[in-house]
N, C-alpha and C positions, 0 to 999 in steps of 0.2 A: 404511445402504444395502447395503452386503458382506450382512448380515444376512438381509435383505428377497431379494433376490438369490437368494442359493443355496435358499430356501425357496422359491420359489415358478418356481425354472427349470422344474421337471416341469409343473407345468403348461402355462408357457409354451408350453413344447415340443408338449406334448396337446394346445394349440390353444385351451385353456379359459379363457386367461388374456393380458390383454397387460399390461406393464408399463411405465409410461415415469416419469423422471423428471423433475426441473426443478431448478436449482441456481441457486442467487443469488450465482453467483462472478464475479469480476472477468475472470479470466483465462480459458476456456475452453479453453486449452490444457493449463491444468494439471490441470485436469479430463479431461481425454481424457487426460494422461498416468497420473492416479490409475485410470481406469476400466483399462487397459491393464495395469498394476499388479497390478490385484486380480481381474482376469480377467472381465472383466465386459462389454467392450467389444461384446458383443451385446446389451447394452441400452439403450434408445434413451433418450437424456439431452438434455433441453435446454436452453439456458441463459437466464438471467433477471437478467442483470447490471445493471440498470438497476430491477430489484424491481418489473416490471409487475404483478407479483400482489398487491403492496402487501402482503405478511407483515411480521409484526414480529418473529418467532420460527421457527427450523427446530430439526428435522425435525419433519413434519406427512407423516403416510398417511392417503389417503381412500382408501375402497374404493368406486368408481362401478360399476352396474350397465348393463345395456345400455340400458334406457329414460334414462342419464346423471344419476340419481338416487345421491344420495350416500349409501350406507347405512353405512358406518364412518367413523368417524373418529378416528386414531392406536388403529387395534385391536390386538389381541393377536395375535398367529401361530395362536392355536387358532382362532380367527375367520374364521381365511379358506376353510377347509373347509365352515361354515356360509353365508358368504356366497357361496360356491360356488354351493351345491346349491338355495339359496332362488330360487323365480323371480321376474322382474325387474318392479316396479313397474312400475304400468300408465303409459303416456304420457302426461305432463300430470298425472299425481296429488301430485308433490309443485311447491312456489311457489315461482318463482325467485330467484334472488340479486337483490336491488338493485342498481342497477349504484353502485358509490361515490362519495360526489361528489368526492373528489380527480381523478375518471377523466378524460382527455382524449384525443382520438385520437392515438394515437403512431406513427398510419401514416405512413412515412419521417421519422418524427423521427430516425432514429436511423444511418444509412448508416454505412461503415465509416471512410471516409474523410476526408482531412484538412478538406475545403471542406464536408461532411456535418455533421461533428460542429462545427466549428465555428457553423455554422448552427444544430445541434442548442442548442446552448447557449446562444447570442443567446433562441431560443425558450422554452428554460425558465428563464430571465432575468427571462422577458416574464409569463410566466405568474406564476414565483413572488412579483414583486412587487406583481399583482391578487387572487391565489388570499387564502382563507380563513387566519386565524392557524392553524385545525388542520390544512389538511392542507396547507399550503406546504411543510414538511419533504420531502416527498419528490420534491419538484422540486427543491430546492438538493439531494438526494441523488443525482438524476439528473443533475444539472449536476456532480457530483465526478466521477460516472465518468465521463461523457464529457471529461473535462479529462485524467481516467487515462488513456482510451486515446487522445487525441491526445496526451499524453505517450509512448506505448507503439509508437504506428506506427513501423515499418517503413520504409529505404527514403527517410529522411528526417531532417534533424538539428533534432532536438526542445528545444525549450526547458524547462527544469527548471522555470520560471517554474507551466509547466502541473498539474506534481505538486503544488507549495505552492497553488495554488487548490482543486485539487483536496482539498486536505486542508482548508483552509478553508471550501467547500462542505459537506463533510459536518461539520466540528463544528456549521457552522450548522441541519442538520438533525436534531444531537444536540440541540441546545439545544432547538429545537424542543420535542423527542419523546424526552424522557432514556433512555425504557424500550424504545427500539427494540432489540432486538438485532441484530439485522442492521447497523444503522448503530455501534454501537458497537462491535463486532466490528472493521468495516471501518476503524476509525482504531487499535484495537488492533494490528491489522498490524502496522502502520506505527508503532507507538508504543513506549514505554519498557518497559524488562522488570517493573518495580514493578507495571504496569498487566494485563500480561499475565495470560489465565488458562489460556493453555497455547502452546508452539510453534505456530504455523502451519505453516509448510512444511519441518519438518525430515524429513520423510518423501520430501521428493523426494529425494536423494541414496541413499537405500537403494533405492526405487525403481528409478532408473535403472540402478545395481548389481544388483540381484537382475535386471533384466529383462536386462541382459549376459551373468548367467550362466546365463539361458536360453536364448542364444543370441535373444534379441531386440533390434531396436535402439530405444531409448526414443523417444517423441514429442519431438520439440523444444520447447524453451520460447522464446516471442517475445522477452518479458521476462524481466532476468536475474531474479535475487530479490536483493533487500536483505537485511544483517544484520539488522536488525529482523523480518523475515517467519520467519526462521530462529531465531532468540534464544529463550533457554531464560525462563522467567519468573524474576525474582529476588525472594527472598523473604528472604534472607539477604544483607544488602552487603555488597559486602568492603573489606577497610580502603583506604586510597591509597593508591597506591606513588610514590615521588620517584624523577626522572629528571633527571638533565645537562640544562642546558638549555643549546638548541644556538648560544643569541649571548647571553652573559650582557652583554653591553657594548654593544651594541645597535650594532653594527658593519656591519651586513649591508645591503646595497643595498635599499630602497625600492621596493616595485615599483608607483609613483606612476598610471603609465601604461596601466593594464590588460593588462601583459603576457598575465597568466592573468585570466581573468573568476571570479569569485567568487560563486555562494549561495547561499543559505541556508533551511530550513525548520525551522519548532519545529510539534512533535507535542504536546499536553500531555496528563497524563492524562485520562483521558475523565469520570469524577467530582468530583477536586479537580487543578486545574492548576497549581494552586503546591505541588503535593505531589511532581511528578516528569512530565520533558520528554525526549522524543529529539530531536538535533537532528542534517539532514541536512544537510551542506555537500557542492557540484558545483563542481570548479575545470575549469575546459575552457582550453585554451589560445588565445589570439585569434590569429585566423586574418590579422586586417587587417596584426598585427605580424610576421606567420608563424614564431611561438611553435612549439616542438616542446620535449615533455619529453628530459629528458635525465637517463635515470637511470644512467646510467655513473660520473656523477659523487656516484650516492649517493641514498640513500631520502630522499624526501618526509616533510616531519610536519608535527604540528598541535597547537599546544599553549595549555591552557587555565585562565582564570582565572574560573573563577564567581564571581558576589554571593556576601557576606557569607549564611553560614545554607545555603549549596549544594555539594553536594560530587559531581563529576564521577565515573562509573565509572572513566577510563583519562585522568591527566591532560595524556599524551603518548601519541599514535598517530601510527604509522608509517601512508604514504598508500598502498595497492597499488594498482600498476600495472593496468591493464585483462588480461584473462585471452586475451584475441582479439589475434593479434599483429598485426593488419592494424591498431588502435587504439591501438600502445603508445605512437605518438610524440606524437597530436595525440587523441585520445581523450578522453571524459571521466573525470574521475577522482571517486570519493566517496568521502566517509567519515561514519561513524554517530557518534556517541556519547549518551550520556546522561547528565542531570544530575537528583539529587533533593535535595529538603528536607530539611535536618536536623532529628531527631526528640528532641523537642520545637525549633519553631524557637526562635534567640534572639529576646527583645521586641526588638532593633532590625533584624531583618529586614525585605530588602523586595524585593519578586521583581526590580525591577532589569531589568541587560540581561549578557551573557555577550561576557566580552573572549576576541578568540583570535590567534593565532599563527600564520601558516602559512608555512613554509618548503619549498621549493621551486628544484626545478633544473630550467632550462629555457636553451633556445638559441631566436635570436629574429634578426629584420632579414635582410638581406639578404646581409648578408657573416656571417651565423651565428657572430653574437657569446653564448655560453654564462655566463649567470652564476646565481649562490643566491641565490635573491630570498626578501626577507621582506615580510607584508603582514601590519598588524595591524586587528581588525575587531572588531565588535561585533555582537550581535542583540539583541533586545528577549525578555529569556522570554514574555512574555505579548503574544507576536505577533499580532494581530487581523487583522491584512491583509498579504499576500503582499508583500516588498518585499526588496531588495537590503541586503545586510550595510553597516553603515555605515563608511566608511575612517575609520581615527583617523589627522592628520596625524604624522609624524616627530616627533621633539622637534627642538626647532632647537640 
């Protein structure tokens, strides 16, 4: 798009020419922050987060003429001087598009807001489970992002519950439709670095930095970004590292009672799922017990024991604090990790479920009694349905 851009500004400007774009991104802010970025922000971009064009593959250039006949498609740069100067098919000479049968009116399906979207996805619920086996895929894809962005609102305290649907939605429309790119793309985000075929958003931070020291001040982003969106692809593992573990004797208070709420999402890879999983853990403090972290008394972790045949990137991470101080006491807190398949598995492998550890300081009750609590849990790797990390009782 930079590309297309600086090529064809002059004309713009001559009046000979209009350009607009259409982007299949989730975030549209981040998008106005990249157009801002790269100096572009005088050209009209609109966004298609919900894939009403129904693509399966970007970047696509059509050159339309005035009579709105498509005379290029993904041309060369020397082409557009030609389709300049040619005059414009006559009206009505070329047949038009069929309209597709996945199509449905999407007028107000899709409102911003919280009572909107939830509506929105009752509706494509409704839809996906009469529509066609071919083209239901991209109602369960429209049903992920709108789960994304009422995860995303503003203004409101969101249930994580919404993200892990949302990521369940769209495998189900990978399954569908394995060759989508767009859809497979979209769980890559969010997925293991084995899977990745390049950074997503590691360009915001330079971004916002170079637009500083142009004395600009960057676009905001609604949504933070996850390590996942940031993560380099791994293509090399690196070995494990052993760490102190923090109750070898299993000493530490039980946090029986939901002090902190707990959980949990598995990403798998988007080709072979037992080859390599992200998984996200959300610990939030419950409000009913009036839980408040308490990091004075020392970092957060989380520590992990994969199936037989799996071997965790980082088998102990420290939990960071929220970066907004207004969030540091009752905020939610996340963390990423990843687990892959050892290559060649052993024959008695078997994808299993993933035991974990979390330790945690928190102050709680009324008379703000402070203590280190331990909670140990489990996920299933081959999560099919969004659900809560399972508690494994104490030993007695």
């Amino acid at each position: 798009m930079p590309g297309w851009h600086a090529n064809t500004k002059k004309f713009v400007e001559d009046g000979k020419l209009l350009v607009l774009g259409i982007a299949p991104e989730q975030h549209g802010d981040r998008m106005a922050l990249f157009l801002q970025w790269k100096g572009m922000e005088d050209m009209t971009v609109m966004l298609d987060s919900y894939n009403l064009l129904g693509l399966k593959a970007v970047p696509i250039t059509l050159l339309i003429d005035e009579s709105g006949v498509v005379q290029h498609r993904n041309p060369k740069l020397n082409q557009l001087d030609e389709f300049l100067a040619a005059p414009p098919a006559e009206v009505g000479s070329a047949p038009r598009a069929p309209r597709p049968s996945s199509w449905v009116d999407h007028k107000d399906l899709f409102p911003p807001r919280q009572a909107g979207l939830s509506l929105a996805i009752g509706k494509l619920e409704s839809i996906a489970r009469t529509a066609n086996q071919k083209v239901k895929g991209i109602f369960h894809f429209q049903r992920g992002v709108a789960y994304r962005k009422l995860f995303d609102l503003e203004g409101i305290e969101t249930d994580p519950g919404e993200f892990a649907k949302a990521v369940a939605a769209w495998r189900k429309a990978l399954e569908l439709d394995p060759s989508n790119y767009i859809w497979r793309r979209r769980l890559q985000q969010y997925g293991p670095r084995l899977d990745k075929p390049y950074p997503f958003y590691d360009w915001v931070e330079t971004a916002r930095r170079e637009l500083r020291e142009r004395g600009v001040e960057p676009h905001p982003l609604r949504a933070a970004l996850t390590g996942a969106e940031v993560a380099q692809p791994l293509r090399n593992p690196e070995g494990a590292v052993e760490f102190p573990h923090p109750d070898p004797k299993g000493k530490l208070f039980r946090d029986v009672v939901n002090t902190v709420h707990c959980s949990a999402l598995v990403v798998p890879h988007t080709v072979d799922p037992g080859k390599a999983v992200r998984i996200f853990v959300a610990l939030t403090p419950n409000p009913v017990r009036h839980a408040k972290w308490n990091d004075e008394a020392g970092t957060s972790t989380i520590r992990l024991y994969p199936p037989k045949g799996w071997h965790a990137s980082r088998p102990v991470i420290a939990i960071p604090p929220p970066k907004r101080e207004a969030e540091r006491e009752t905020g939610r807190r996340t963390v990423e990790f990843e687990l892959r398949r050892q290559d060649p598995p052993p024959p008695e492998q078997h994808d299993g479920e993933i035991a974990f550890q979390v330790f945690y300081n928190v102050c709680h009750g009324e008379d703000r009694v402070c203590q280190f609590m331990r909670r140990d849990l489990t996920v299933p790797l081959a999560l099919e349905n969004p659900s809560p990390p399972e508690e494994i009782p104490p030993p007695k």
